[in-house]
BAFI-3210 file (N, C-alpha, C; in Angstrom, 3 decimals, decimal comma, padded with zeros to 6 digits):
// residues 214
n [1|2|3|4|5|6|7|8|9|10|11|12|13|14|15|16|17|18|19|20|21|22|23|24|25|26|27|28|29|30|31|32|33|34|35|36|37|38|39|40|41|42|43|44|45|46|47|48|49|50|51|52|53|54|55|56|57|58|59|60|61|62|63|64|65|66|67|68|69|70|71|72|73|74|75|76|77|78|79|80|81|82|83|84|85|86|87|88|89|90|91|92|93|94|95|96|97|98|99|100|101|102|103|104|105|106|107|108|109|110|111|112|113|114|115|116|117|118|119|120|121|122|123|124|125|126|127|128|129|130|131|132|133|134|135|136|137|138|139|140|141|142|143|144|145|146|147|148|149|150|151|152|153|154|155|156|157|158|159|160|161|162|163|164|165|166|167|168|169|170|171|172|173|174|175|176|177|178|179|180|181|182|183|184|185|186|187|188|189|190|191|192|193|194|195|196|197|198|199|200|201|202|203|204|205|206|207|208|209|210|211|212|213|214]
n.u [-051,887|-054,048|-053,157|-050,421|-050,969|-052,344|-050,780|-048,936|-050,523|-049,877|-047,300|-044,518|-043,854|-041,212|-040,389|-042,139|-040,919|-038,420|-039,259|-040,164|-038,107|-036,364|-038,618|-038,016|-035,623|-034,590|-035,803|-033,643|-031,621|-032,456|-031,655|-028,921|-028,710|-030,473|-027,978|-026,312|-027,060|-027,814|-024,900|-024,150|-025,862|-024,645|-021,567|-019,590|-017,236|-014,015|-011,950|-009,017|-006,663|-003,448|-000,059|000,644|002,154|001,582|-001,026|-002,670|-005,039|-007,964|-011,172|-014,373|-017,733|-021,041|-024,410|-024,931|-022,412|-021,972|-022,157|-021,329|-019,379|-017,889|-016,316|-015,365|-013,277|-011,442|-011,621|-009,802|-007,184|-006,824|-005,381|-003,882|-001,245|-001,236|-000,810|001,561|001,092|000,965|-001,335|-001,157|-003,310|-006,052|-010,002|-012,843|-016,593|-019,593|-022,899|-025,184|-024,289|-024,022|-022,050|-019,737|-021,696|-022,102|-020,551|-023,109|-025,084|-025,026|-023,423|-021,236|-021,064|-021,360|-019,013|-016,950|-016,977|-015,351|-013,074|-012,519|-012,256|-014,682|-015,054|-013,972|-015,090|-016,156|-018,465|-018,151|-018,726|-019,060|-017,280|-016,330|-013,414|-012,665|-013,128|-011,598|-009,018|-009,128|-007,724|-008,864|-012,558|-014,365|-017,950|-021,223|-023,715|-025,723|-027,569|-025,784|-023,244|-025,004|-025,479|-023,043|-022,128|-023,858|-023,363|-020,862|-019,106|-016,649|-015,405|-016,547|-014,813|-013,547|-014,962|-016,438|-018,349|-018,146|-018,615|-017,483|-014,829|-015,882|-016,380|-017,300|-019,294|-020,951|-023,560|-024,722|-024,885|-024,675|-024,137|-026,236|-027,651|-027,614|-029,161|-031,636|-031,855|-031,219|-029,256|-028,256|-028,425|-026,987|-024,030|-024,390|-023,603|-021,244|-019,513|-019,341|-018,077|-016,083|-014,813|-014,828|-012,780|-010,518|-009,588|-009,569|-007,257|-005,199|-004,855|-004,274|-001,487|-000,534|000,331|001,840|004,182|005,009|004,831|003,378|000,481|-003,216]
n.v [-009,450|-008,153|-005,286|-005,310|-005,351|-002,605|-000,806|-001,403|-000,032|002,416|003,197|004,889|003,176|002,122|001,962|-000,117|-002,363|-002,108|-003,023|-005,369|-006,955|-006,714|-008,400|-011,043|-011,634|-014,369|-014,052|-014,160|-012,728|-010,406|-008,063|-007,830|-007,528|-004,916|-003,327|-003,489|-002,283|000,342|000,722|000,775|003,124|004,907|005,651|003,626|001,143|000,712|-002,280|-002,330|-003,275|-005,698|-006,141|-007,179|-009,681|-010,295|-011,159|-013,648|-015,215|-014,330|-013,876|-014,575|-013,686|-014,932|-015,631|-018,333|-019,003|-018,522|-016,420|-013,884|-013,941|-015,743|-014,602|-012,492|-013,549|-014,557|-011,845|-010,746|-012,691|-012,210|-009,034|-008,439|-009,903|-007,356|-005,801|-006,096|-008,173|-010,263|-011,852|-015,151|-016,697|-016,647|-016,889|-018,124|-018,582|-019,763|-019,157|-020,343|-022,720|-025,174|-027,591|-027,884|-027,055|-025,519|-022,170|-019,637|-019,860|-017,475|-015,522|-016,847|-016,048|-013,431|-012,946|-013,282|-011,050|-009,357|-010,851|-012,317|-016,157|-017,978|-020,979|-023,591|-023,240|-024,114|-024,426|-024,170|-024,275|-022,098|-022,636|-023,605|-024,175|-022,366|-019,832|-019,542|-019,402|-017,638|-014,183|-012,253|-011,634|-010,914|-009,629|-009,493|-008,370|-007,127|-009,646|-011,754|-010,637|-010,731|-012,991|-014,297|-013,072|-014,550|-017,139|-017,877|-016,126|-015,480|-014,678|-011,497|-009,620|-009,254|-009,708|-007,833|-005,815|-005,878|-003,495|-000,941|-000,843|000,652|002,897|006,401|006,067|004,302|003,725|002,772|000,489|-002,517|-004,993|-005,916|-009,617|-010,273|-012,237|-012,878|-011,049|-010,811|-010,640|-007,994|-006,864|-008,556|-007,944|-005,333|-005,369|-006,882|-004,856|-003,342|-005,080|-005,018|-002,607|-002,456|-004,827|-003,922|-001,400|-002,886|-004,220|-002,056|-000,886|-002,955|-002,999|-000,374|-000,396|-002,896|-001,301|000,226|-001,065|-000,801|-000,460|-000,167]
n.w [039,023|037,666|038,370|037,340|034,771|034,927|034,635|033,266|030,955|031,616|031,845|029,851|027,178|026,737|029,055|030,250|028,649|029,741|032,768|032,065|031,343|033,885|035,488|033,863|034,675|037,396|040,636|042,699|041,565|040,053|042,122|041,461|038,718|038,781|039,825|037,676|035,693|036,361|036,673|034,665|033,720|034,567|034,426|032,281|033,403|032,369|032,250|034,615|032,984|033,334|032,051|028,798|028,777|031,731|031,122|031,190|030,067|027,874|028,220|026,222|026,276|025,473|024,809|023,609|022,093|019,464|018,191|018,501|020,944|019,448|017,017|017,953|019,698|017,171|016,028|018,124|017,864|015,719|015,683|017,538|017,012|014,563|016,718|017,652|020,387|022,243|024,359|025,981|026,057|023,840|024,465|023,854|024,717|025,950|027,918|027,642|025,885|023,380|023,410|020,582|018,560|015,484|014,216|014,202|010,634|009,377|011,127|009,736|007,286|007,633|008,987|006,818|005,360|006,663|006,644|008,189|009,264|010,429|010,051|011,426|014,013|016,808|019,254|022,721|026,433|029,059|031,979|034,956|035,425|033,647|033,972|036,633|035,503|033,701|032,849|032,365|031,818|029,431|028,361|026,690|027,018|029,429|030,947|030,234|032,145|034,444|034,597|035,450|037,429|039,023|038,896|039,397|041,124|041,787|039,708|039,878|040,104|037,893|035,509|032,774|030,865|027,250|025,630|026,596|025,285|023,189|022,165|021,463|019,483|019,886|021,309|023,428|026,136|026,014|023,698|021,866|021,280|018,185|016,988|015,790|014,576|011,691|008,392|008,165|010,973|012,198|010,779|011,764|014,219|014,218|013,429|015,775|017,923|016,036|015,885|019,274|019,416|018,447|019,594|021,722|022,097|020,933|023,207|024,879|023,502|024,269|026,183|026,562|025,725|027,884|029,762|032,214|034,124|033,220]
ca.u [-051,847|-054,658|-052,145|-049,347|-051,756|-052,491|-049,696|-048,113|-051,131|-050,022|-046,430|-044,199|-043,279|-039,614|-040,306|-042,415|-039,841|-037,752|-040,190|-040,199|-036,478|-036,026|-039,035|-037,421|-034,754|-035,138|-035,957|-032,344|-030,742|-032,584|-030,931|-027,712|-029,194|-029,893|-026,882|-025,699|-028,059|-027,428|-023,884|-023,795|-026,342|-023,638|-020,232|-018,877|-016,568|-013,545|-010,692|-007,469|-005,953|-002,275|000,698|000,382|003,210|000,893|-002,287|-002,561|-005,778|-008,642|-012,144|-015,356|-018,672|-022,330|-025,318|-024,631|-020,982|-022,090|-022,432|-020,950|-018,025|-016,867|-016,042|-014,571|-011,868|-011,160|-010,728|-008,901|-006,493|-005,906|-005,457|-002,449|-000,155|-000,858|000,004|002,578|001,053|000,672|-001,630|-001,090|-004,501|-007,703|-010,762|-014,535|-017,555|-021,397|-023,375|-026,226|-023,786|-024,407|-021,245|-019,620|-022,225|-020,741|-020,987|-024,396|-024,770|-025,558|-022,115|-019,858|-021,793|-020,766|-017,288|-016,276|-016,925|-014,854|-011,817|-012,398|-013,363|-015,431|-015,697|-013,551|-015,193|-017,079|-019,286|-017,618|-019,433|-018,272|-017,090|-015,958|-011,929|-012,357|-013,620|-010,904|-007,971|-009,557|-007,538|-010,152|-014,043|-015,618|-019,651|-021,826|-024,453|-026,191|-027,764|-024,304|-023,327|-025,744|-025,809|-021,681|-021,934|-024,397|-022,732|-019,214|-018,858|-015,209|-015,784|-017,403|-013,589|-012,730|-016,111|-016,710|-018,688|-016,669|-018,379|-016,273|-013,746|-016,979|-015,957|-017,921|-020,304|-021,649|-024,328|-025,894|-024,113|-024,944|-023,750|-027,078|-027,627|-028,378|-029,761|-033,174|-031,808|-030,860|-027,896|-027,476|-028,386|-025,279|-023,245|-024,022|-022,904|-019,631|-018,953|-019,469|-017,725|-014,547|-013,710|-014,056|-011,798|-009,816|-009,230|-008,794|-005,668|-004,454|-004,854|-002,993|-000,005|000,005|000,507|003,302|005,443|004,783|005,208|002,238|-000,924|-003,815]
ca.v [-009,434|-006,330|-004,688|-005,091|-004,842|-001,407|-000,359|-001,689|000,585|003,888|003,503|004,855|001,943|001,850|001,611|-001,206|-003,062|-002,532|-003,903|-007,071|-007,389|-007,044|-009,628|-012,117|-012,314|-014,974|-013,063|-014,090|-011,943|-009,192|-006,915|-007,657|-006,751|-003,425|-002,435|-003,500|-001,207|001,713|001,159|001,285|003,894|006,228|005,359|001,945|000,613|-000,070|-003,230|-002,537|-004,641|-006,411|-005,602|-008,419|-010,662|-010,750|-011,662|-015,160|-015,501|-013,374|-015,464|-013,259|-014,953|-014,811|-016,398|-019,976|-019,268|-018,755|-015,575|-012,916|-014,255|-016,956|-013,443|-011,661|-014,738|-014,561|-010,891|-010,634|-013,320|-011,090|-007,624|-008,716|-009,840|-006,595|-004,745|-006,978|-007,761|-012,137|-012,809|-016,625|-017,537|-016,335|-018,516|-017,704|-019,413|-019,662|-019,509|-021,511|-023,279|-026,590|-028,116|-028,790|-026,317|-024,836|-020,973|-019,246|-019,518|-015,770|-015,653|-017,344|-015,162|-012,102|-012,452|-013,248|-009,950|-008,575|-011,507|-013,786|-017,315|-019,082|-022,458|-024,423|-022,878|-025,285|-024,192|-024,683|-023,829|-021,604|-023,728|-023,128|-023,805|-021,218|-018,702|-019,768|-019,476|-016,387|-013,191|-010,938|-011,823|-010,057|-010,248|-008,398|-007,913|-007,163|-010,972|-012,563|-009,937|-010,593|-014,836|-014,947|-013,317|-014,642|-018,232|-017,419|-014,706|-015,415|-013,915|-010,477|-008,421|-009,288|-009,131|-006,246|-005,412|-005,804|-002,249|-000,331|-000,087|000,723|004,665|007,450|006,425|003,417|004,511|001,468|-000,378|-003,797|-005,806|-006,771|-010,195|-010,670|-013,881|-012,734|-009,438|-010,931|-009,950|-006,466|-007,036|-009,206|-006,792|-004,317|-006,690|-007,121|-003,875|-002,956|-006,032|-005,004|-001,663|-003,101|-005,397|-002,647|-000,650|-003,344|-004,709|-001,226|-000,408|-003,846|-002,149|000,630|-001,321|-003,584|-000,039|001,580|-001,334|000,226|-001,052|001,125]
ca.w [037,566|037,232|038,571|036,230|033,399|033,966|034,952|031,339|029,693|032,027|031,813|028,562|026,486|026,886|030,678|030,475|028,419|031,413|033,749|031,615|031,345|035,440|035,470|033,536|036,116|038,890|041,917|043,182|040,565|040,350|042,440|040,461|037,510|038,928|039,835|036,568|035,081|037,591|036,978|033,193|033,007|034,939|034,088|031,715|033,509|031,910|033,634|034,838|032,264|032,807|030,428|028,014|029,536|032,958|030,637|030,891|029,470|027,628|027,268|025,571|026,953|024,521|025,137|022,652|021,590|018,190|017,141|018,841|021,220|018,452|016,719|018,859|019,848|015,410|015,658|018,815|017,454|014,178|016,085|018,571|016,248|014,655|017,416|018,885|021,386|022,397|025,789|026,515|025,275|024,151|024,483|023,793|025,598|026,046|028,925|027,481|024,531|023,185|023,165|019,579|017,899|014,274|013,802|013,020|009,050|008,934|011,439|008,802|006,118|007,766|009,197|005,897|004,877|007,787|006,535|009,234|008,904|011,485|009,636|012,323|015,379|017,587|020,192|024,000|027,897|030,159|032,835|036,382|035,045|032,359|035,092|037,186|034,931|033,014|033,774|032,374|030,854|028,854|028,258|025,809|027,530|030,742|030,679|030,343|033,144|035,803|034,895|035,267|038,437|040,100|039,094|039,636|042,296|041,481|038,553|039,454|040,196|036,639|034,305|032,493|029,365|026,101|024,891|027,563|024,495|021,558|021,653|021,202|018,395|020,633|022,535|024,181|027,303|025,448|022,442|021,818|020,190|016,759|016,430|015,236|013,322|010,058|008,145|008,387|011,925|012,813|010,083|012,912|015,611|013,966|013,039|016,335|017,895|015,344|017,000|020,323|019,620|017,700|020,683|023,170|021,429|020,937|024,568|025,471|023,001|024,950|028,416|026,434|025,308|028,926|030,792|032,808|033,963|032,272]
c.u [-052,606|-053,817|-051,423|-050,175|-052,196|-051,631|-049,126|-049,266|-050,419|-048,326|-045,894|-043,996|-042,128|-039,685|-040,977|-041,499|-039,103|-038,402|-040,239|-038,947|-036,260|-037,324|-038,513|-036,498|-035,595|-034,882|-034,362|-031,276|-031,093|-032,496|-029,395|-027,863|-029,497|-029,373|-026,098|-026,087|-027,818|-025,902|-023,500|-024,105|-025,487|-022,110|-020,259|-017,772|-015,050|-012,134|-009,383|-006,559|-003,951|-001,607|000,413|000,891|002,626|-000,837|-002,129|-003,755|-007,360|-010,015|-013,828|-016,577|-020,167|-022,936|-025,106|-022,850|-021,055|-021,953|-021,319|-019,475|-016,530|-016,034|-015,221|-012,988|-011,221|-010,801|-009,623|-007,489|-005,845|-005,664|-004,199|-001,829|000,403|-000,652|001,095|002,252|000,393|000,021|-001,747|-001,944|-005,579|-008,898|-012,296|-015,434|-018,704|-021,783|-024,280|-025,469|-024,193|-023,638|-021,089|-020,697|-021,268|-021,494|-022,355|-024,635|-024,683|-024,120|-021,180|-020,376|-020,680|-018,946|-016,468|-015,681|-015,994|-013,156|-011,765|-013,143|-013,680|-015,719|-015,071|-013,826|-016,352|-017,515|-018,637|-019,051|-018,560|-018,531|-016,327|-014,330|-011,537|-012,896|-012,233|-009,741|-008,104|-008,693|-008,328|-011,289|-014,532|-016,728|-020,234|-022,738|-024,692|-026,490|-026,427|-023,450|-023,614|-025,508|-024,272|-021,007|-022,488|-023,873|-021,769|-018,841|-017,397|-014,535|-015,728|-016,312|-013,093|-013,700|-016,374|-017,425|-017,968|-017,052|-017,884|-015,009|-014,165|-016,595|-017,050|-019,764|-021,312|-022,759|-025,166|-024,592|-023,932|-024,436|-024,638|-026,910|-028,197|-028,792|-031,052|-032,957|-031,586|-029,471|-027,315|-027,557|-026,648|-024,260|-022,997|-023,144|-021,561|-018,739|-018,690|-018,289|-015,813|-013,562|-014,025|-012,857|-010,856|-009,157|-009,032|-007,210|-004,843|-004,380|-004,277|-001,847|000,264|000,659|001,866|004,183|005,551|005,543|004,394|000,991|-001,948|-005,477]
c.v [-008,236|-004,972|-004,025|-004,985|-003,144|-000,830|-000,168|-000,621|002,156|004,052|003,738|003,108|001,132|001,336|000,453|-002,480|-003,582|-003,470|-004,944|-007,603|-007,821|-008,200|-010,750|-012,677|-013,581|-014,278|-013,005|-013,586|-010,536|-007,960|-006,842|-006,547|-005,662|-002,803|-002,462|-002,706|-000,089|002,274|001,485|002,490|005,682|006,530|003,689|001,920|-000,086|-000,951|-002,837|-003,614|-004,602|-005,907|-007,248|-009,733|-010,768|-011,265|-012,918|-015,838|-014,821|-014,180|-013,939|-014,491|-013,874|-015,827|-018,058|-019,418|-019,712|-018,206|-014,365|-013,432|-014,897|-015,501|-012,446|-012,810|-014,398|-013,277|-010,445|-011,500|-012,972|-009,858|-007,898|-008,879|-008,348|-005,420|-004,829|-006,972|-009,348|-012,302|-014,470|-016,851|-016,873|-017,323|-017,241|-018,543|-018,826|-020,188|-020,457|-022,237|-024,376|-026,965|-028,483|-028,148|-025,459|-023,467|-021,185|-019,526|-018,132|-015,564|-015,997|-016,734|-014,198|-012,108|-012,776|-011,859|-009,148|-009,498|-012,050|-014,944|-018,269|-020,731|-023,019|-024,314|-023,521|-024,657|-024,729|-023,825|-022,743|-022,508|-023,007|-022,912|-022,966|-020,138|-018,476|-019,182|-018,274|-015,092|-012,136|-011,517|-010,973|-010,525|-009,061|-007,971|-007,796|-008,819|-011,498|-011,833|-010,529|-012,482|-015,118|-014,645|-013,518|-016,694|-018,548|-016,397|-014,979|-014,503|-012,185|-009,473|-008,430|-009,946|-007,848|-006,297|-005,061|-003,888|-001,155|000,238|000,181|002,269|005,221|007,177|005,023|003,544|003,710|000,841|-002,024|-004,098|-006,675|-008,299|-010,515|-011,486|-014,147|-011,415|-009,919|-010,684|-008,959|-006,348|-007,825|-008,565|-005,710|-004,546|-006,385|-005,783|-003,186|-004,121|-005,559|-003,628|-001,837|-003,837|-004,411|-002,181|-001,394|-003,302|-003,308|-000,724|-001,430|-003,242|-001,465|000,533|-001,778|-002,076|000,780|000,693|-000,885|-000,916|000,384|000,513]
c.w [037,002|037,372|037,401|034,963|033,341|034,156|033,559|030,660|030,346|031,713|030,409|028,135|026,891|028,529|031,242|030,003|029,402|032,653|033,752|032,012|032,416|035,693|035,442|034,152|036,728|039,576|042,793|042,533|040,056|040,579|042,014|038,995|037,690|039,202|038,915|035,975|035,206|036,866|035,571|032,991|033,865|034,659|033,128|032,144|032,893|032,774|033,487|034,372|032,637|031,920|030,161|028,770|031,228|032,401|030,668|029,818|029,498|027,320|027,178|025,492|025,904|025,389|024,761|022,023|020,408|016,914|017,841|019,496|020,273|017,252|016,975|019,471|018,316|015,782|016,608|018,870|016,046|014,723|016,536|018,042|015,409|015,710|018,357|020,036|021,760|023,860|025,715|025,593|025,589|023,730|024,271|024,105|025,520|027,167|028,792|025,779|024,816|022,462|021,428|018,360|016,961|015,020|013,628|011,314|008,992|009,836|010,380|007,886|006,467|008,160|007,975|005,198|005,736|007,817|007,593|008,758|010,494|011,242|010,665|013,992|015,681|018,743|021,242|025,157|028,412|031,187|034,299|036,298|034,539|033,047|035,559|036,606|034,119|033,795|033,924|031,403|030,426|028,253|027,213|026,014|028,855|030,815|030,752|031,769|034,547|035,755|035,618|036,792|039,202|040,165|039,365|040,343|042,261|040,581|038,353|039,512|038,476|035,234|034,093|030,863|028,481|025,402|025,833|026,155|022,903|021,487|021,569|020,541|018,662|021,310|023,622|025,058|026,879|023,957|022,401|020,712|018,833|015,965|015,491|014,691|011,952|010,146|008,605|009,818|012,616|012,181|011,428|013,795|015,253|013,852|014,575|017,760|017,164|015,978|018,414|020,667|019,581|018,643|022,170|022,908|021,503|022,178|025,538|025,393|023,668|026,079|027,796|026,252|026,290|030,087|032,112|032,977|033,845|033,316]
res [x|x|x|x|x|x|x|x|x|x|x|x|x|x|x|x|x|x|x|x|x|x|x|x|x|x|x|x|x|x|x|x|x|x|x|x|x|x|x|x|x|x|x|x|x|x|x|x|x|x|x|x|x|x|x|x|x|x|x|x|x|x|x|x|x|x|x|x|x|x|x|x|x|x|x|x|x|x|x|x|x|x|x|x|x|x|x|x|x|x|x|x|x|x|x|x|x|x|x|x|x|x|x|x|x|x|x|x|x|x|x|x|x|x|x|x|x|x|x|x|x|x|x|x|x|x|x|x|x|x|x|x|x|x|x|x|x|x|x|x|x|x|x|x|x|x|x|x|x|x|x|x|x|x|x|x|x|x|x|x|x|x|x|x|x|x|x|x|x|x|x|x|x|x|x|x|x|x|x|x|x|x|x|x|x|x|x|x|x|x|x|x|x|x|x|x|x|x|x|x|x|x|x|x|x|x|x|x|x|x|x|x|x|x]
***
């Protein structure tokens, strides 16, 4: 513990952060988490998505399935139609949800502003079927990342971080959560969250008019 105490006074800031973060792991996850790390901080990854008509099903995984995924299901369910473009079914889930949980308030605040409504969205799990049956997951963070495959190693050919399709003006590997930012905090989220979606959907379109996998 003297140790790590001075260590935390000699090292920058930002690097002790880190230190904490890979802490907080359990020791049996760990070394996931740094190759998740490794692998963001050199390339993002983005999945060899399916033309639409081989998508069976698209599911977008958060911490509680409250704020961020329940969001991303709403806008990825308004994007496809405009771009003609129908996978089977998209689903959204929480690694630590509590079943049957509404929206955030500050969630149904904001996606209003963005013309979505969250009032009928109920909190679900990720579950071992919805792994199973998933053709592609997407996660928003590292944390959702490292938990999905160290519980689902079924999982790890076909998880990928949803900001893979945030563009240019993204600069972070994470879709941090904004549970404790406030408004303009989850405003960010969404905004950030809306051209992901944005550019998945249009990068399905492209697969349906090519006939192509991308």
């Amino acid at each position: 513990m003297e140790l790590t105490a001075v260590a935390k006074r000699l090292l920058p800031e930002r690097l002790v952060e880190e230190l904490d973060e890979y802490c907080a792991y359990p020791k049996s996850e760990r070394a996931r988490y740094l190759r998740v790390r490794i692998q963001s901080g050199l390339w993002l990854p983005r999945p060899k998505l399916s033309s639409p008509s081989q998508t069976e099903l698209i599911v977008f995984v958060c911490f509680g399935n409250i704020i961020r995924s329940p969001m991303c299901e709403a806008l990825m369910n308004r994007e496809c139609p405009a771009f003609a473009v129908a996978p089977a079914r998209i689903a959204s889930a929480g690694l630590h949800a509590i079943p049957g949980n509404e929206a955030h308030p500050l969630a149904l605040a904001v996606a209003r502003d963005f013309g979505i409504s969250l009032d009928e969205h109920r909190a679900r799990q990720l579950t071992p079927a919805l792994v199973q049956q998933a053709t592609v997951i997407f996660t928003m963070d590292f944390q959702n990342q490292v938990e999905i495959s160290s519980r689902y190693p079924q999982a790890r050919g076909k998880t990928f971080l949803l900001s893979a399709f945030a563009g240019a003006d993204h600069r972070s590997a994470e879709i941090a959560d904004p549970y404790c930012l406030g408004e303009e905090g989850t405003r960010r989220c969404y905004q950030t969250l809306s051209v992901c979606i944005h550019n998945l959907a249009r990068n399905l379109c492209k697969l349906s008019e090519s006939g192509l996998e991308a």
